[in-house]
SELUM-180404 format. One record per atom (N, C-alpha, C): z negated, x negated, y negated; residue in three letters; residue number from 1; atom name. Coordinates in steps of 0.2 Angstrom, whole numbers. Atoms other than C-alpha are relative to their C-alpha. Layout:
N
       w       u       v   lumnu   rokol   kollum
       Z       X       Y     ala     NUM       CA
...
END
This chain:
71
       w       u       v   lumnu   rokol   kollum
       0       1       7     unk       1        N
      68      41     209     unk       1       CA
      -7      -3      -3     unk       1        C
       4       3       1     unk       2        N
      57      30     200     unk       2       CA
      -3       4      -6     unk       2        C
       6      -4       3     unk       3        N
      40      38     193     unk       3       CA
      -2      -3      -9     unk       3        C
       2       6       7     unk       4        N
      39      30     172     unk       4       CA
       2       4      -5     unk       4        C
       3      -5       8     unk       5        N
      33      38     156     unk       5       CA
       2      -6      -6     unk       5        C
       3       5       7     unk       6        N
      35      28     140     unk       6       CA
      -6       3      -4     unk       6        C
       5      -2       0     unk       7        N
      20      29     132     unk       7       CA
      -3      -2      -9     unk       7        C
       1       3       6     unk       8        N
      13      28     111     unk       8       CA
      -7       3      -1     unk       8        C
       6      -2       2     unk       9        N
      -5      29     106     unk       9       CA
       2       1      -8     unk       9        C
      -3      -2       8     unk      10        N
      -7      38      87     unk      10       CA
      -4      -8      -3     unk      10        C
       2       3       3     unk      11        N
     -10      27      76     unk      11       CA
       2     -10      -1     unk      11        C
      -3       4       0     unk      12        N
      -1      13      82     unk      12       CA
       5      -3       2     unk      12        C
      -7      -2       1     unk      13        N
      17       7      82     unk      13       CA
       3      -3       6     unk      13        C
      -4       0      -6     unk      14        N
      20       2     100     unk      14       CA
      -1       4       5     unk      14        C
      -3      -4      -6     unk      15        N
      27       8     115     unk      15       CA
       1      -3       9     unk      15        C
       1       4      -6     unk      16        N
      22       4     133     unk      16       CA
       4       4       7     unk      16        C
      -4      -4      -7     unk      17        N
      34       8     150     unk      17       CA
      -7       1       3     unk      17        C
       6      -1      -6     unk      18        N
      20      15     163     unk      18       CA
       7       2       4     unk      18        C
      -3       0      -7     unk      19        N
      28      12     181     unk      19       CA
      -6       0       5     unk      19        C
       5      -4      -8     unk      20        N
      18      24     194     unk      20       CA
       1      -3       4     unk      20        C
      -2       3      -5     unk      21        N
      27      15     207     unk      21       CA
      -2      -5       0     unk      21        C
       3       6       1     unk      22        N
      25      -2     203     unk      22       CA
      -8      -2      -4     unk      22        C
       4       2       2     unk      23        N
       9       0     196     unk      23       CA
      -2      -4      -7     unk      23        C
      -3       7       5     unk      24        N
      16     -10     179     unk      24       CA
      -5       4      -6     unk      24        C
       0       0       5     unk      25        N
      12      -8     163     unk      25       CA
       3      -4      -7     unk      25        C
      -4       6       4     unk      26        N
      25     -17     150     unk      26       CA
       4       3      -7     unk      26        C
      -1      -2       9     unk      27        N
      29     -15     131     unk      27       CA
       7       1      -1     unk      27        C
      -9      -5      -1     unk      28        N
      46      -5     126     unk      28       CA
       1      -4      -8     unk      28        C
      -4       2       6     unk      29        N
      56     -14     111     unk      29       CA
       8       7       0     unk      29        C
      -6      -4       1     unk      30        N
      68       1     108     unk      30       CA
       6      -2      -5     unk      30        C
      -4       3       6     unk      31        N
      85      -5      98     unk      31       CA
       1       8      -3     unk      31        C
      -2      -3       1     unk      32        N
      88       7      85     unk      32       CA
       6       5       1     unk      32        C
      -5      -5      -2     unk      33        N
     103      16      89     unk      33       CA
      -2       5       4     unk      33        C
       1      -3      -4     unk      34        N
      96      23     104     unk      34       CA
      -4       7       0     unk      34        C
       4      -8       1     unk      35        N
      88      40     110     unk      35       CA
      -6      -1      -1     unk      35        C
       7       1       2     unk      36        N
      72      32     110     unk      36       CA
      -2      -5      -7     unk      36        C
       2       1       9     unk      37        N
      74      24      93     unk      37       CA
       1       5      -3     unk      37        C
       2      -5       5     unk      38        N
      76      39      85     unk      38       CA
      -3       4       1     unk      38        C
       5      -3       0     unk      39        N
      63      47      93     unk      39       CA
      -6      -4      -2     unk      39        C
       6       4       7     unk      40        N
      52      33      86     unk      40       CA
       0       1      -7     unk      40        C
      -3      -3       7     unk      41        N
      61      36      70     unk      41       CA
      -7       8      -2     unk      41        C
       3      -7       2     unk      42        N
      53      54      71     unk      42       CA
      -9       0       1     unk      42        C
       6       4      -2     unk      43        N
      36      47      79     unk      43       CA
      -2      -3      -8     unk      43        C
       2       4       6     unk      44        N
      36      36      63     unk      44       CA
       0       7      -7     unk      44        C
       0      -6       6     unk      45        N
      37      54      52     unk      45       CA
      -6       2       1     unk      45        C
       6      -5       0     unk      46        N
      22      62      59     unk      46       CA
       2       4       7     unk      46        C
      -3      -5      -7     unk      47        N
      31      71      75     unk      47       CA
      -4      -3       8     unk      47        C
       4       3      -8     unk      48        N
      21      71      91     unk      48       CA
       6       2       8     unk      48        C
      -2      -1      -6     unk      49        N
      34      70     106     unk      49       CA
       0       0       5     unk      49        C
       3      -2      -6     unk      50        N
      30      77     123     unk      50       CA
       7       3       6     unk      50        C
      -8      -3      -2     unk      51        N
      44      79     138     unk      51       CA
      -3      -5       7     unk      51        C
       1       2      -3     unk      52        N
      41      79     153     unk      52       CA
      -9       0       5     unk      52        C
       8       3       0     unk      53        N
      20      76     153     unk      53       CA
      -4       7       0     unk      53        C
       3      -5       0     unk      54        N
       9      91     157     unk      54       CA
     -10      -1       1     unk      54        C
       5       3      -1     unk      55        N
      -7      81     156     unk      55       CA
      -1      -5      -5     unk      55        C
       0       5       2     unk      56        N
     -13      68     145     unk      56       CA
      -7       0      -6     unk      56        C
       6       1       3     unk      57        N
     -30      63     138     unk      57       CA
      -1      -9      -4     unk      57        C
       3       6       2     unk      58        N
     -35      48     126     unk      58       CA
      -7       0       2     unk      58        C
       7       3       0     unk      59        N
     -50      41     129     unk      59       CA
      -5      -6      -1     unk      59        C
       3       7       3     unk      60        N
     -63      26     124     unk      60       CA
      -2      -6       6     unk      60        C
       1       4      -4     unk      61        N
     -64      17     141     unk      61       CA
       1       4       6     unk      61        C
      -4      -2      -7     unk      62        N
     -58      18     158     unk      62       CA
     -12       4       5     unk      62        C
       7      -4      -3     unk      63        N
     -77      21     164     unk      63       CA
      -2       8      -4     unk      63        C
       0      -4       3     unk      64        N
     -79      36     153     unk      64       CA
       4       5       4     unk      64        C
      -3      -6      -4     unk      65        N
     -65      46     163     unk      65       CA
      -3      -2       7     unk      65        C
       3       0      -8     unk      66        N
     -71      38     180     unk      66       CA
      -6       5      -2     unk      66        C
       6      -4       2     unk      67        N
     -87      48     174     unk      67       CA
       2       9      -1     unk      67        C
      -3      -8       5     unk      68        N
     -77      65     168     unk      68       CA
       1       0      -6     unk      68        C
       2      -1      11     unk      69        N
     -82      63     149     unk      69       CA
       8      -3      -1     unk      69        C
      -5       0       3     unk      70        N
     -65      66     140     unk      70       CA
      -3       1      -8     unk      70        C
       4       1       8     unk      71        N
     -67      63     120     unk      71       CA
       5       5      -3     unk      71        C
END
């Protein structure tokens, strides 16, 4: 089974596939009808939804976590 999280930073209104496997990273266009356009829907409310993810830090630069410092 293939290892892929979708992904939304706050503040901005796109959505990126992360493939573990492939190493990828590539931009999601959800059609609204779908499960994941209405979880956008709810995203675009204010709703932070997590499923699946037991880990997950924003940070300001990829050197920053090589170092530890989490912001």
């Amino acid at each position: 089974m293939a290892q892929v999280v979708v992904l939304g930073l706050a503040g901005t209104a796109d959505l990126w596939l992360v493939d573990f496997d492939a190493g990828t990273v590539t931009p999601v266009q959800p059609s609204s009808g779908s499960s994941l356009g209405q979880a956008v829907d709810l995203r675009n409310a204010g709703a932070t939804i997590v499923k699946g993810i037991d880990f997950a830090v924003k940070a300001s630069s990829a050197s920053s976590i090589a170092s530890g410092i989490l912001d």
